[in-house]
C-alpha positions as CSV (number, residue, x, y, z in Angstrom):
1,X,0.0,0.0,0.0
2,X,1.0,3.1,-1.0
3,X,1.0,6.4,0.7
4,X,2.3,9.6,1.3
5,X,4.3,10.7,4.5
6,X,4.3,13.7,6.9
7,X,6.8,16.6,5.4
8,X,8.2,19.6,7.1
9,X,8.5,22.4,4.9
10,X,12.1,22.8,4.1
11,X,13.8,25.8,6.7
12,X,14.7,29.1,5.3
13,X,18.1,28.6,6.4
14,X,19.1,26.8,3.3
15,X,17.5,27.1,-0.1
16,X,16.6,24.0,-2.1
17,X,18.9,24.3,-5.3
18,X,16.2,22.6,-6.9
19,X,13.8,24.6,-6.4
20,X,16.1,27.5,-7.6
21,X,16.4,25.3,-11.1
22,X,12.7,25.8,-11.4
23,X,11.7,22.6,-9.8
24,X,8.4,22.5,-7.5
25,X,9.0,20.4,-4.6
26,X,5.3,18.7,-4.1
27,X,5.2,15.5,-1.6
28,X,7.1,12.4,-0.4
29,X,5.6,8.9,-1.1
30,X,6.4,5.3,-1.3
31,X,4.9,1.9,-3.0
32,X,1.7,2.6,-5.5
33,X,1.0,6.1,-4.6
34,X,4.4,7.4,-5.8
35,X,4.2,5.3,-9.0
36,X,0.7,6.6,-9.9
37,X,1.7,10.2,-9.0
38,X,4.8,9.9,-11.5
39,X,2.8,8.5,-13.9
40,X,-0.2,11.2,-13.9
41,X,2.2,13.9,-13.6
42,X,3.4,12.6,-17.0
43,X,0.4,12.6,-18.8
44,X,-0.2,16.0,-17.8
45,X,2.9,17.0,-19.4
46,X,5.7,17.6,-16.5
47,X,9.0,16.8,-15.7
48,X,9.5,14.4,-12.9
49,X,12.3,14.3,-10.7
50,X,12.5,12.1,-7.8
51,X,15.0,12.3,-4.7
52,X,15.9,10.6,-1.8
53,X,14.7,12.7,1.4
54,X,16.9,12.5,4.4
55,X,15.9,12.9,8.2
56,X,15.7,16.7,7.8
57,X,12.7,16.2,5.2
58,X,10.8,14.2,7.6
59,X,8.8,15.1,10.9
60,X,10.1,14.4,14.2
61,X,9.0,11.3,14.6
62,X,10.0,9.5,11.3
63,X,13.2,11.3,11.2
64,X,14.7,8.1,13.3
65,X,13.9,5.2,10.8
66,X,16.4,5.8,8.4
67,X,15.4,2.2,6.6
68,X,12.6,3.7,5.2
69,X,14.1,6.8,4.0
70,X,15.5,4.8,1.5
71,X,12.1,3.4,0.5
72,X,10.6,7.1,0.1
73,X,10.8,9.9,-2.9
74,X,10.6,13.3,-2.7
75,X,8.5,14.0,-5.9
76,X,9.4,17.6,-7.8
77,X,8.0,18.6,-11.4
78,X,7.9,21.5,-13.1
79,X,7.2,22.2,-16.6
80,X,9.3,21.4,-19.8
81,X,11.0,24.5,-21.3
């Protein structure tokens, strides 16, 4: 089963490079719900990027299981040029 997980919003302190490439940072998931979010973000035309989050993505309380961090994506898109 798929789902998404609990994100902080990353801090001020350092700015996503991504983001500065023109990539929109939009959820983490895992299983089914990443691959159908990939998949419908393609037919609707965007570029999909997918990265590995580390503890500092996650809330508190996930932020200790670092075996599933390397199950989870963070999903970006943006828009082909």
């Amino acid at each position: 089963m798929g789902r998404t997980l609990p994100i902080l919003e990353p801090s001020g302190d350092a700015p996503d490079p991504l983001v500065q490439e023109g990539w929109e940072r939009r959820f983490i998931a895992v299983g089914a719900r990443l691959d159908e979010s990939v998949a419908l973000y393609e037919q609707l035309g965007f570029d999909v990027r997918l990265e590995l989050p580390t503890a500092l993505d996650l809330r508190e309380e996930c932020g200790d299981c670092h075996a599933a961090l390397q199950l989870y994506r963070i999903v970006y898109t943006r828009r082909p040029a």
